[in-house]
BALOBA-1460 file (C-alpha; in Angstrom, 3 decimals):
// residues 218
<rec num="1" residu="x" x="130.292" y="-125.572" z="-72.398"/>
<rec num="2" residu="x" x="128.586" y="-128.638" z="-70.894"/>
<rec num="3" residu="x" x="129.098" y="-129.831" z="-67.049"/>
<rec num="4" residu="x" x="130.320" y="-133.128" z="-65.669"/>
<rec num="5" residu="x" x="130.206" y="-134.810" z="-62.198"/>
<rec num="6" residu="x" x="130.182" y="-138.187" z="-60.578"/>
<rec num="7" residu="x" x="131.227" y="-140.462" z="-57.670"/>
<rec num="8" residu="x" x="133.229" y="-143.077" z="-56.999"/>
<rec num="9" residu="x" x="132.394" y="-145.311" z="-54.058"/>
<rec num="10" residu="x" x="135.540" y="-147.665" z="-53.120"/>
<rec num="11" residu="x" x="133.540" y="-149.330" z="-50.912"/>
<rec num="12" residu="x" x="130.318" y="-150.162" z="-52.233"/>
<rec num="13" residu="x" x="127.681" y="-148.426" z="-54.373"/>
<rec num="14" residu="x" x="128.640" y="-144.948" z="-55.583"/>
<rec num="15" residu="x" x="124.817" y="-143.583" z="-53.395"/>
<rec num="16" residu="x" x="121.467" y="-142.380" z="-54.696"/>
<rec num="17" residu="x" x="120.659" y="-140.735" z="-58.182"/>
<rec num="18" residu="x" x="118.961" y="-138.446" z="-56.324"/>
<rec num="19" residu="x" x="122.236" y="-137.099" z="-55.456"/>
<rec num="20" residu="x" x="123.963" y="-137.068" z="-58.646"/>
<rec num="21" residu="x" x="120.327" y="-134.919" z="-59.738"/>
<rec num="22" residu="x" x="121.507" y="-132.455" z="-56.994"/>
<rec num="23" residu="x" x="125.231" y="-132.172" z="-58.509"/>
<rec num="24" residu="x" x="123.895" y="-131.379" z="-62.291"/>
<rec num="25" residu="x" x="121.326" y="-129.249" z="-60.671"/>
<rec num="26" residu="x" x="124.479" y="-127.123" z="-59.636"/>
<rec num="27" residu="x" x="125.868" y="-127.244" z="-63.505"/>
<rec num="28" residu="x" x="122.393" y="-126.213" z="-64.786"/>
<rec num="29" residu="x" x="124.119" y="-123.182" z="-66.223"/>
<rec num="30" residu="x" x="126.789" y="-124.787" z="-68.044"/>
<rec num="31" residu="x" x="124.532" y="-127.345" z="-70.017"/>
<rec num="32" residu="x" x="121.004" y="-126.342" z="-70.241"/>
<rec num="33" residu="x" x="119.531" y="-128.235" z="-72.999"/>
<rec num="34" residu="x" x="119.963" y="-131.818" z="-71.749"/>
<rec num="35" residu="x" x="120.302" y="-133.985" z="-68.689"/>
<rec num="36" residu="x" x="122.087" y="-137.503" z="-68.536"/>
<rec num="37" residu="x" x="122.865" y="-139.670" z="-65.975"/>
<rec num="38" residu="x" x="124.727" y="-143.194" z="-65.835"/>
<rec num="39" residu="x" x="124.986" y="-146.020" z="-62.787"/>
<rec num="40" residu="x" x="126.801" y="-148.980" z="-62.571"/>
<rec num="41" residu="x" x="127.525" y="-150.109" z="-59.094"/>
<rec num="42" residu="x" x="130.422" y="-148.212" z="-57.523"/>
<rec num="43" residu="x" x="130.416" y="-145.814" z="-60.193"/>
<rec num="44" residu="x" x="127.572" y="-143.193" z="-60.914"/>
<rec num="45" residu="x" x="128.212" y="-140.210" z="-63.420"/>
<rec num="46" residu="x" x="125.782" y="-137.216" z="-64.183"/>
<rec num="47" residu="x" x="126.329" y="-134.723" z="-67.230"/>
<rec num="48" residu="x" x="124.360" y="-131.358" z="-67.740"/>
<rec num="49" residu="x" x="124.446" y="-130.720" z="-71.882"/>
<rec num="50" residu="x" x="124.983" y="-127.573" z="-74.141"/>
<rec num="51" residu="x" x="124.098" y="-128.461" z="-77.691"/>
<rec num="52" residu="x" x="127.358" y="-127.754" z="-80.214"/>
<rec num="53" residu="x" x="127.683" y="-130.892" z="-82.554"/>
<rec num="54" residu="x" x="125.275" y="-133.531" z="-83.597"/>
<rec num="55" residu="x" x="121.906" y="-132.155" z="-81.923"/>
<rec num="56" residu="x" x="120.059" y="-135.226" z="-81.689"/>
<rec num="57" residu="x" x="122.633" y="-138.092" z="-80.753"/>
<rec num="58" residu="x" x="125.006" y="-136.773" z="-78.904"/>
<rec num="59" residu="x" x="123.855" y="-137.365" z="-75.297"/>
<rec num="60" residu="x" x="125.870" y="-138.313" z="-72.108"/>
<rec num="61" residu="x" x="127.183" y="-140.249" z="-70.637"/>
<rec num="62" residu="x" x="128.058" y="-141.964" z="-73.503"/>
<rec num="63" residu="x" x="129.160" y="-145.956" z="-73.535"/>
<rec num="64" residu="x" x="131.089" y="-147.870" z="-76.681"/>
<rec num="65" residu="x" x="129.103" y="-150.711" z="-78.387"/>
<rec num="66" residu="x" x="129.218" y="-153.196" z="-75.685"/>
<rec num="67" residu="x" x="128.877" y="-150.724" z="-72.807"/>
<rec num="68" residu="x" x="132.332" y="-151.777" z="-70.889"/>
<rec num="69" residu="x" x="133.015" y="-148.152" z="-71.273"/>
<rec num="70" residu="x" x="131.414" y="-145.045" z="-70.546"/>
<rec num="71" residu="x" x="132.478" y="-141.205" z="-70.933"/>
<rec num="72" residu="x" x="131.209" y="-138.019" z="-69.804"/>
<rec num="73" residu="x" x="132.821" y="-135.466" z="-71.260"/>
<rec num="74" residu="x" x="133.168" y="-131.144" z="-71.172"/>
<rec num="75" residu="x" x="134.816" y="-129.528" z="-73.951"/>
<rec num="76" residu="x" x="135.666" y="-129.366" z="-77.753"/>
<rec num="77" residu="x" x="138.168" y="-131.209" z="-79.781"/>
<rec num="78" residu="x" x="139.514" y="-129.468" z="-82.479"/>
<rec num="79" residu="x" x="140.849" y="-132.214" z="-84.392"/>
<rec num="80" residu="x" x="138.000" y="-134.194" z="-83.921"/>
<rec num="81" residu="x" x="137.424" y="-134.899" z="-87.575"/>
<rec num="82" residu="x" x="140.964" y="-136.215" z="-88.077"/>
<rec num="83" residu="x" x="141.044" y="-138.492" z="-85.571"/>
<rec num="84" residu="x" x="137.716" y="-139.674" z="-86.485"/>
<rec num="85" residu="x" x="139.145" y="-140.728" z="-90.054"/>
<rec num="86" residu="x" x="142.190" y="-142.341" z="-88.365"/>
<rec num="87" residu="x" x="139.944" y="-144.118" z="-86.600"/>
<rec num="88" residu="x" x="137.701" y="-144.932" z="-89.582"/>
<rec num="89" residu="x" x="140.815" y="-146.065" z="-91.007"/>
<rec num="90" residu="x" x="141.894" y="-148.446" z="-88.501"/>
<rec num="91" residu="x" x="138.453" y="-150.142" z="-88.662"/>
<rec num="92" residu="x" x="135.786" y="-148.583" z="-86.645"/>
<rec num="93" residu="x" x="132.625" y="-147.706" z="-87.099"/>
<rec num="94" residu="x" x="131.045" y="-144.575" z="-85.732"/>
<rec num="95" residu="x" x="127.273" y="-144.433" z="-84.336"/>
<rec num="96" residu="x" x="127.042" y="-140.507" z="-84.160"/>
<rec num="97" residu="x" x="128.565" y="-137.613" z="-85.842"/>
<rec num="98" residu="x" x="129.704" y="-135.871" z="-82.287"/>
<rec num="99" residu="x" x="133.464" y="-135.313" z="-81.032"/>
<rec num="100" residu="x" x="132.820" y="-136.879" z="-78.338"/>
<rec num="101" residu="x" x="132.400" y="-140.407" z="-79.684"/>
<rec num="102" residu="x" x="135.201" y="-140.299" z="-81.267"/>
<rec num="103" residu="x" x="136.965" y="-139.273" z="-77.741"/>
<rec num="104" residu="x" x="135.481" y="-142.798" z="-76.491"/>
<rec num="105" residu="x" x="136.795" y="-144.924" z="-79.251"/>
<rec num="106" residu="x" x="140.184" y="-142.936" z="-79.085"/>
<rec num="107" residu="x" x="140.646" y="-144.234" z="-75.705"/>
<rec num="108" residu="x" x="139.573" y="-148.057" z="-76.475"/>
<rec num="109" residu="x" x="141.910" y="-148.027" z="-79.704"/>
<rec num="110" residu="x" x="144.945" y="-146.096" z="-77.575"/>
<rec num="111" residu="x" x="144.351" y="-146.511" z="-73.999"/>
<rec num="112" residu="x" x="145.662" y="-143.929" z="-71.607"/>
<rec num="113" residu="x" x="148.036" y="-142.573" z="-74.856"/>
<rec num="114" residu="x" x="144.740" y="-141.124" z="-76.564"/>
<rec num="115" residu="x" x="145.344" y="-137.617" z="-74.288"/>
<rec num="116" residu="x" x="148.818" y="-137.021" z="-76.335"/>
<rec num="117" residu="x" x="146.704" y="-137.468" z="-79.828"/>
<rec num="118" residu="x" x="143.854" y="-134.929" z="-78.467"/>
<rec num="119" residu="x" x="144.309" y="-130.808" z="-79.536"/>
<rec num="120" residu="x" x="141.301" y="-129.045" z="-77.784"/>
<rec num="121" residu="x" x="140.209" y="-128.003" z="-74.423"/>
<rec num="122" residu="x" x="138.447" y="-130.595" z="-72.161"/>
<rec num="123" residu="x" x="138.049" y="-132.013" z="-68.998"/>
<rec num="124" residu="x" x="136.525" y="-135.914" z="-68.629"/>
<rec num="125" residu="x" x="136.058" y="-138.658" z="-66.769"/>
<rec num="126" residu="x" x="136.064" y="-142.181" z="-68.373"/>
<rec num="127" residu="x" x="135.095" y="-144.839" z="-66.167"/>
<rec num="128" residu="x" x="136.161" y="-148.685" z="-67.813"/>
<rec num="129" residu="x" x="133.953" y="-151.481" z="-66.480"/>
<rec num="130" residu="x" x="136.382" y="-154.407" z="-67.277"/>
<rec num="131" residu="x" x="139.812" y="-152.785" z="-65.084"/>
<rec num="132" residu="x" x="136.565" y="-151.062" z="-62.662"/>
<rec num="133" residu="x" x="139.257" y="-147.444" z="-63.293"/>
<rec num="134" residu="x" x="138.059" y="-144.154" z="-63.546"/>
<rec num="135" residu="x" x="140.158" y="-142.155" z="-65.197"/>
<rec num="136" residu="x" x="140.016" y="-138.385" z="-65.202"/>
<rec num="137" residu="x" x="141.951" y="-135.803" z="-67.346"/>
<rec num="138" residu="x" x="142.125" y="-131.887" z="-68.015"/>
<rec num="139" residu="x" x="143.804" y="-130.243" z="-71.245"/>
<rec num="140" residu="x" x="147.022" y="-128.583" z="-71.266"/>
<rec num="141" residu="x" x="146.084" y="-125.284" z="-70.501"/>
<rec num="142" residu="x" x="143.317" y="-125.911" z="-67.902"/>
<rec num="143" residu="x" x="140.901" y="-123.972" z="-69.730"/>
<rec num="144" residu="x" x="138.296" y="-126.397" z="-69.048"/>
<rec num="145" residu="x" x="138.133" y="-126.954" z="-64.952"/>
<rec num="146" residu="x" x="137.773" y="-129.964" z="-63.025"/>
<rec num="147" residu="x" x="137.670" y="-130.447" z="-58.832"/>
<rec num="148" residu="x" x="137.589" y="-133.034" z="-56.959"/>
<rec num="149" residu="x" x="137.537" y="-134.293" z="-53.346"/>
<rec num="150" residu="x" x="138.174" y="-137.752" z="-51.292"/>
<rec num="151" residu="x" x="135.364" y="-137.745" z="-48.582"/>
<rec num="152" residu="x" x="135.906" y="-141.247" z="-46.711"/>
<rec num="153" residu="x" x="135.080" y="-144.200" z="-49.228"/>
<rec num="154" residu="x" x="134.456" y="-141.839" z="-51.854"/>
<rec num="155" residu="x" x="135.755" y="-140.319" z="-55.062"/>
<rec num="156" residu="x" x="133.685" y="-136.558" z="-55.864"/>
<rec num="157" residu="x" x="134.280" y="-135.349" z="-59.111"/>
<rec num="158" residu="x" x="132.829" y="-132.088" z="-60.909"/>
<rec num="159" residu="x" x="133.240" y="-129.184" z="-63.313"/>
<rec num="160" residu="x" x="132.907" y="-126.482" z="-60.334"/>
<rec num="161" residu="x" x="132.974" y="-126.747" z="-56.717"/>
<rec num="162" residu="x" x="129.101" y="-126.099" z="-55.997"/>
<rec num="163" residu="x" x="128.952" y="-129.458" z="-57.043"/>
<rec num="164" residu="x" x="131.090" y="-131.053" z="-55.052"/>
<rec num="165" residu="x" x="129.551" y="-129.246" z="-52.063"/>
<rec num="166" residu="x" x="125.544" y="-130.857" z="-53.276"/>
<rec num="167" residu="x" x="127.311" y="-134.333" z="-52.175"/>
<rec num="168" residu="x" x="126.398" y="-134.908" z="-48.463"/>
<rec num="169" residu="x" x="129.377" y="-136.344" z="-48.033"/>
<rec num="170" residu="x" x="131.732" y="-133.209" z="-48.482"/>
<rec num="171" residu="x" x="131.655" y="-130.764" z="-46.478"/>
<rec num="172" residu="x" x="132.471" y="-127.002" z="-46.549"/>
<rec num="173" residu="x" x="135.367" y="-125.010" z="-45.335"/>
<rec num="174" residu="x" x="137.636" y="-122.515" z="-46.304"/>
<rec num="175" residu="x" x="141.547" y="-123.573" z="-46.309"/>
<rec num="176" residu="x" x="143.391" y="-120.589" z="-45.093"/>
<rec num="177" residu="x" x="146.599" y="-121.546" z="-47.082"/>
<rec num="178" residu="x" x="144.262" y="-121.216" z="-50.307"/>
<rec num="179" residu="x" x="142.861" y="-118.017" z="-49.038"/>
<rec num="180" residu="x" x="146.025" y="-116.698" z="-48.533"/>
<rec num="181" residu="x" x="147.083" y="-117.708" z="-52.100"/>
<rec num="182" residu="x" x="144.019" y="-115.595" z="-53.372"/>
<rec num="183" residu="x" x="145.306" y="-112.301" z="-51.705"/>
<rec num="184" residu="x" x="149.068" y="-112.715" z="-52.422"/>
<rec num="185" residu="x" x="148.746" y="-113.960" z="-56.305"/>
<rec num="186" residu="x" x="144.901" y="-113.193" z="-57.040"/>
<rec num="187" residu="x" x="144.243" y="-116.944" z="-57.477"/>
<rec num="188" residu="x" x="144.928" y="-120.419" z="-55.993"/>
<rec num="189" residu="x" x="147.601" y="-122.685" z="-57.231"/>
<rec num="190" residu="x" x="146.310" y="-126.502" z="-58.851"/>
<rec num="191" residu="x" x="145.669" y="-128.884" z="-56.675"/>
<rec num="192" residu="x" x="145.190" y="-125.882" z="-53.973"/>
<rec num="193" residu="x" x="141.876" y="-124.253" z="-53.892"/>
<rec num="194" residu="x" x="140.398" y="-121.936" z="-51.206"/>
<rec num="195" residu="x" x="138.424" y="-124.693" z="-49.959"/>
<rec num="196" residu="x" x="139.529" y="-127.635" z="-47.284"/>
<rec num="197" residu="x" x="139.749" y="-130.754" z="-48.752"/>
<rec num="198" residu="x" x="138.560" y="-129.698" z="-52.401"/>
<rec num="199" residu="x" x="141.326" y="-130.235" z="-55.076"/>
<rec num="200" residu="x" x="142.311" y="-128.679" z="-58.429"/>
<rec num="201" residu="x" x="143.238" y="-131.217" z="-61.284"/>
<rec num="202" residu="x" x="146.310" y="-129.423" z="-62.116"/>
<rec num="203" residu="x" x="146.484" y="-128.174" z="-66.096"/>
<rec num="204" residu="x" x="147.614" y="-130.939" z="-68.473"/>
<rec num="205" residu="x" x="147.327" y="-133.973" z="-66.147"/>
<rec num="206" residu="x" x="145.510" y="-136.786" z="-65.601"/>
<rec num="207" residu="x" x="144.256" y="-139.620" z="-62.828"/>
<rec num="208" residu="x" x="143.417" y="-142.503" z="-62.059"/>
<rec num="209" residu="x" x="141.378" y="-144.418" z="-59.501"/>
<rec num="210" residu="x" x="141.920" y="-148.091" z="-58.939"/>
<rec num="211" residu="x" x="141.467" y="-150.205" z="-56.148"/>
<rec num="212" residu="x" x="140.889" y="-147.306" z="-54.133"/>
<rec num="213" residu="x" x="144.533" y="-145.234" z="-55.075"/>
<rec num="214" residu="x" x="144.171" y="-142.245" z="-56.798"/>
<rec num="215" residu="x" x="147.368" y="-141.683" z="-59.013"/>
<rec num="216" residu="x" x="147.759" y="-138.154" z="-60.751"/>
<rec num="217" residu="x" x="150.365" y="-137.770" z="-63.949"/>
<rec num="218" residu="x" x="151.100" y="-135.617" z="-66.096"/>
């Protein structure tokens, strides 16, 4: 279990580090052997680190070769190893023994088609420099979470809410719809969630953000 979060600005720069430290602060829990942090002018990403595969080169965010790319990435890809020899296959060359390098060079060699070639449980956010996208996804069976909200100008992503809420910019309130989906089925229903404004990247979908739309598919 590691944690993810980051912002989006879609109208400037995506705000402080200082406040992407207060988001992983939040995660602490999830990914307490590491800290990472990546900023690129709209775009600012920060990724709290449990230690599975390749201890000593697997940190995050993580960028491909030329760093028009970046990932940070929660989960565990089972067929990791396969793809990784499909991909050695095909040509490229691999920097680190961890899964979730070869999640980064499954998306450059398949674009948005490398989520139908991935068996695992996940949740990421890959932001691509050259078509300035983010692109967010969640496996099939949401066992790995990921909220998000769309405080003005901005695009708040992380693995739980308490990280959302360490953004200034979003603030807190309970949605009484959500609430009342708590009491009548014991749990809210993706995108709902008990809080206003806060969204639930439903199971097995994925979005986008590009020129300020967000687009989610499944």
């Amino acid at each position: 279990m590691c944690g993810i979060a980051g912002v989006l600005s879609t109208d400037g720069a995506a705000g402080e580090r200082s406040q992407l430290e207060a988001m992983a602060t939040t995660l602490h829990h999830r990914g307490p052997d590491e800290r990472g942090y990546f900023v690129d002018g709209p775009v600012g990403f920060a990724h709290t680190r449990l230690s599975i595969i390749d201890l000593s080169s697997g940190q995050q965010p993580m960028s491909n070769r030329d760093g028009s790319v970046w990932l940070c990435y929660n989960g565990e890809v089972f067929n990791y190893l396969e793809l990784k020899k499909e991909l050695l296959d095909a040509g490229r060359r691999f920097a680190t023994t961890s899964d979730t390098e070869v999640v980064l060079q499954l998306y450059e060699e398949h674009g948005d088609a490398f989520l139908s070639r991935m068996n695992g449980q996940f949740a990421l956010a890959i932001w691509d420099q050259k078509r300035q996208r983010l692109l967010c996804a969640r496996d099939r069976l949401g066992i790995r979470p990921l909220y998000y909200a769309l405080p003005a100008g901005l695009f708040v992503f992380g693995s739980e809410v308490k990280a959302l809420f360490a953004h200034p910019a979003v603030h807190r309130a309970i949605d009484p719809l959500g609430l009342d989906e708590i009491f009548s089925f014991w749990c809210t229903h993706a995108p709902r969630t008990a809080y206003e404004g806060v969204h639930d990247l439903p199971p097995g979908c994925y979005l986008t953000v590009e020129k300020g739309t967000v687009s989610v598919r499944k």
